[in-house]
C-alpha positions in Angstrom: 21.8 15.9 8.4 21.3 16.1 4.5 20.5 13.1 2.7 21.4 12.7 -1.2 21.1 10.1 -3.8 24.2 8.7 -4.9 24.4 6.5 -8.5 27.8 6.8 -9.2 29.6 3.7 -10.4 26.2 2.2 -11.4 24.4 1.2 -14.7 20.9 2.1 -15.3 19.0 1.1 -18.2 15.8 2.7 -18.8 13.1 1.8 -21.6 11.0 4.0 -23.4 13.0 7.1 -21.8 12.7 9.0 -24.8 10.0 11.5 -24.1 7.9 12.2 -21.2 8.4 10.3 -17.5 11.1 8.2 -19.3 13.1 11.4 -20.0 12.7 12.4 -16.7 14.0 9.0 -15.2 16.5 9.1 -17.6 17.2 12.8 -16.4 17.2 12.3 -12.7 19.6 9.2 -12.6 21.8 10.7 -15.2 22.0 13.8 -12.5 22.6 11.3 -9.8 25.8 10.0 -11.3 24.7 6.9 -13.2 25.8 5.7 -16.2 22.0 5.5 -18.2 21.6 3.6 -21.4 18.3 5.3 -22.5 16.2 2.2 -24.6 13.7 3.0 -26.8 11.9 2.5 -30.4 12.4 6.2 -31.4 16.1 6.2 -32.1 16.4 9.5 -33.7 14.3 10.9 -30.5 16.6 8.6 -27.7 19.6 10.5 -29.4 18.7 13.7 -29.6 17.9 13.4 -25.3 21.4 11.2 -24.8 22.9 13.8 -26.6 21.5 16.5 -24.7 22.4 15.1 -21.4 26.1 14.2 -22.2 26.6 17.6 -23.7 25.8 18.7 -19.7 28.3 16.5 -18.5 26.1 13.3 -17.9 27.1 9.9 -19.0 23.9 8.6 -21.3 23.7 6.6 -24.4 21.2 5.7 -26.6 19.7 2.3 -27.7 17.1 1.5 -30.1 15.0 -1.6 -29.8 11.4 -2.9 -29.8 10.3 -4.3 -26.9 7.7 -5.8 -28.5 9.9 -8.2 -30.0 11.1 -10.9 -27.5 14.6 -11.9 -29.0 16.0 -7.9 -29.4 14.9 -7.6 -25.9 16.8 -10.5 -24.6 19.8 -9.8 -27.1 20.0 -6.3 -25.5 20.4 -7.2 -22.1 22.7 -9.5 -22.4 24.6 -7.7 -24.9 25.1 -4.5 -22.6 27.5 -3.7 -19.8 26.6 -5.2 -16.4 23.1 -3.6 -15.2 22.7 -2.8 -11.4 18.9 -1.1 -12.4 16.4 -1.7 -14.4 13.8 0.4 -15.1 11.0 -0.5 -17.6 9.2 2.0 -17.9 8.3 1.9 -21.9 4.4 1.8 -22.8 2.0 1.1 -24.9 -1.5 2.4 -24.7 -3.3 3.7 -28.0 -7.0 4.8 -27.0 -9.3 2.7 -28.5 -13.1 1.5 -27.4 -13.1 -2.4 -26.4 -15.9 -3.2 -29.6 -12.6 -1.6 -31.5 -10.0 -4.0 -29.9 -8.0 -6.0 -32.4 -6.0 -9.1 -31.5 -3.1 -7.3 -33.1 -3.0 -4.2 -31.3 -3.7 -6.1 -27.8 -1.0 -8.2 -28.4 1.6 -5.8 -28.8 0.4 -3.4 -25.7 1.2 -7.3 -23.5 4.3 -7.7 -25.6 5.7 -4.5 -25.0 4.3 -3.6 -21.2 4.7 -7.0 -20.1 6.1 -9.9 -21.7 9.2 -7.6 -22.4 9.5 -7.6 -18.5 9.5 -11.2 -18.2 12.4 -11.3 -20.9 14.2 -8.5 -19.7 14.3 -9.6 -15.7 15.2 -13.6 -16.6 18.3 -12.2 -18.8 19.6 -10.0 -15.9 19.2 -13.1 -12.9 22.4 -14.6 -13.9 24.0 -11.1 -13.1 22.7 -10.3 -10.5 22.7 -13.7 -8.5 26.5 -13.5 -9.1 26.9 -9.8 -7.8 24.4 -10.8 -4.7 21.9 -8.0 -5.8 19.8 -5.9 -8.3 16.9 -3.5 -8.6 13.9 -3.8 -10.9 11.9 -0.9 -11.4 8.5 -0.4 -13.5 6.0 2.1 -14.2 3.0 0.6 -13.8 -0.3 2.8 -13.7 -3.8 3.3 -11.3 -5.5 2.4 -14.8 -6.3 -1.1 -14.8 -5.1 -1.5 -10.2 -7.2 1.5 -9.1 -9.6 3.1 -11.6 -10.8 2.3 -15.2 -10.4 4.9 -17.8 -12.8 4.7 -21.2 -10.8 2.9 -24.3 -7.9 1.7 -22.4 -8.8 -1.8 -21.2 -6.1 -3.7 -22.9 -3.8 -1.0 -20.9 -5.7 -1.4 -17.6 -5.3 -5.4 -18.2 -1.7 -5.2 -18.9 -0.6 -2.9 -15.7 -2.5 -4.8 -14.1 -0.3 -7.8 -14.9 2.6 -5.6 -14.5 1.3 -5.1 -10.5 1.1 -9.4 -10.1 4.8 -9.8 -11.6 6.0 -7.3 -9.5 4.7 -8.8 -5.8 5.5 -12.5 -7.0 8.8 -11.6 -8.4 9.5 -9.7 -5.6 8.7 -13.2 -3.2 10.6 -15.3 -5.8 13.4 -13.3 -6.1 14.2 -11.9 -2.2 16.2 -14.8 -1.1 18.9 -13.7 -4.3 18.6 -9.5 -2.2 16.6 -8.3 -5.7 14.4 -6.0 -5.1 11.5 -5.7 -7.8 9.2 -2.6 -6.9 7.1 0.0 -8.9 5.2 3.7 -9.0 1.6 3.8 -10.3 1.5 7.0 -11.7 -2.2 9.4 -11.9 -2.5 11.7 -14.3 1.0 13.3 -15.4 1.2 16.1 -17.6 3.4 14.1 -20.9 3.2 14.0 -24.8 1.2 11.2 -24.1 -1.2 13.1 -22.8 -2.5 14.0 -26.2 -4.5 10.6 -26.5 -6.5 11.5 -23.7 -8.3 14.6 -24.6 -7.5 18.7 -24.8 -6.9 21.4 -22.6 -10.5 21.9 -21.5 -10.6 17.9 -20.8 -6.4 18.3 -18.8 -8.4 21.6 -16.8 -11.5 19.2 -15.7 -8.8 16.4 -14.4 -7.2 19.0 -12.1 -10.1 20.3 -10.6 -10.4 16.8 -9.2 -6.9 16.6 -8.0 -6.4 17.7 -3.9 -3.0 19.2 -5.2 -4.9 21.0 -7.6 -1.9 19.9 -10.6 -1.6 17.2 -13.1 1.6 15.4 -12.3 4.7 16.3 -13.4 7.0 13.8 -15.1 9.5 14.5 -12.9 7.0 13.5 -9.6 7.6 10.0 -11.0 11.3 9.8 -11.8 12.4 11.4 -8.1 10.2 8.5 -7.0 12.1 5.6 -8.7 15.0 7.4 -8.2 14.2 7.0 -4.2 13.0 2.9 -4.8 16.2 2.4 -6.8 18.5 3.5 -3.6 19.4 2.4 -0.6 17.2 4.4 1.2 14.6 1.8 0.2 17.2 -1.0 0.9 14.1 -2.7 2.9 11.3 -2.3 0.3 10.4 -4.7 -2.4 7.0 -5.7 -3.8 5.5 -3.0 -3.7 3.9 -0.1 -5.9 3.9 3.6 -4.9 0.8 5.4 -5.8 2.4 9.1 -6.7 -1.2 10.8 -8.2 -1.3 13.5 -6.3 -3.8 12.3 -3.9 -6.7 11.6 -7.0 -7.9 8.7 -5.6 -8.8 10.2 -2.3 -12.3 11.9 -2.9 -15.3 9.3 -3.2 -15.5 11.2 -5.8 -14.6 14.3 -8.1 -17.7 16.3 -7.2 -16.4 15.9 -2.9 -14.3 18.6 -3.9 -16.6 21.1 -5.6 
């Protein structure tokens, strides 16, 4: 018996699905029959891939906004259609040593990773208490709840944050049947990419990988794509690791 993923009559809105594992969240639910409003701060860039994806027959649209500030991120969810999922996946996460840290720059990586969460999920409650149901989705990271990575401590701080709302959320929230779960991505092969060093740096990171790949943006959207169905009807709280097995070796040298 075949199994597939069926979105149709539902709403997804997904932030920072511009570029990278957004697009490919955007992407897979698009694919699955949802209707996807694609958030994000590059509107000429959110456009171009709603475009794109309508021009194949998918039902996207395109809304700019900074989730950095609170009242356009409130004024957007309760401006849109009804939302059945959420999935906040936009981040922020410029490499810079902690000695470098500015309050400025800290600031906004909370604003727009997590207190854009908070906003975002207490705007959709009144919805989905009265439908009996709704799904929160984020893309949290193994920086920060696993591993440390040089120059990103405000980033490991703030998915780290991201991990806590999820499980109390989750607890708060059950009794209403909203389910509030996440994927902590490894390395994944994105634009973003590009603030973490070049090829030779991408070639060293795979060598320590048991699949022997960097991620592939789309490893992460078939995983939300699977927490935002049915099939995970009974799962909530919780945080998939999808890394391809990274955090296995003691470490990188275990596997020669």
């Amino acid at each position: 018996m075949s199994i597939s993923i069926d979105y149709s009559g539902q709403h997804v809105l997904v932030t920072g699905g511009a570029q990278g594992i957004g697009e490919a969240i955007v992407t897979r639910f698009a694919q699955a029959g949802a209707r996807v409003t694609l958030a994000d701060i590059n509107e000429d860039q959110a456009r171009a891939v709603a475009e794109k994806l309508t021009a194949a027959g998918h039902q996207v649209q395109a809304h700019a906004v900074d989730l950095s500030d609170a009242a356009a991120t409130r004024a957007m969810i309760e401006g849109s259609d009804p939302i059945d999922v959420l999935v906040h996946n936009a981040g922020y996460f410029p490499l810079t040593p902690f000695e470098e840290l500015t309050r400025e720059r800290v600031e906004r990586t909370f604003a727009v990773n997590v207190q854009s969460l908070f906003w975002m999920t207490q705007a959709l409650l009144p919805y989905f208490k009265q439908k009996g149901s709704g799904v929160i989705l984020c893309t949290s990271s193994v920086t920060g709840n696993r591993v440390a990575y040089p120059g990103l401590t405000h980033y490991a701080a703030s998915k780290a944050a991201v991990n806590g709302f999820i499980r109390n959320t989750a607890l708060e929230m059950g009794g209403s049947n909203i389910r509030i779960n996440g994927v902590e991505p490894g390395m994944i092969r994105t634009p973003a990419m590009d603030n973490l060093g070049d090829d030779e740096h991408s070639q060293s990171l795979e060598r320590g990988i048991p699949l022997g790949r960097l991620g592939a943006p789309e490893d992460i959207a078939n995983a939300m794509l699977f927490l935002g169905s049915d099939l995970a009807r009974y799962i909530t709280g919780q945080t998939i690791i999808v890394d391809g097995g990274a955090l296995l070796p003691e470490s990188v040298t275990a596997l020669g």
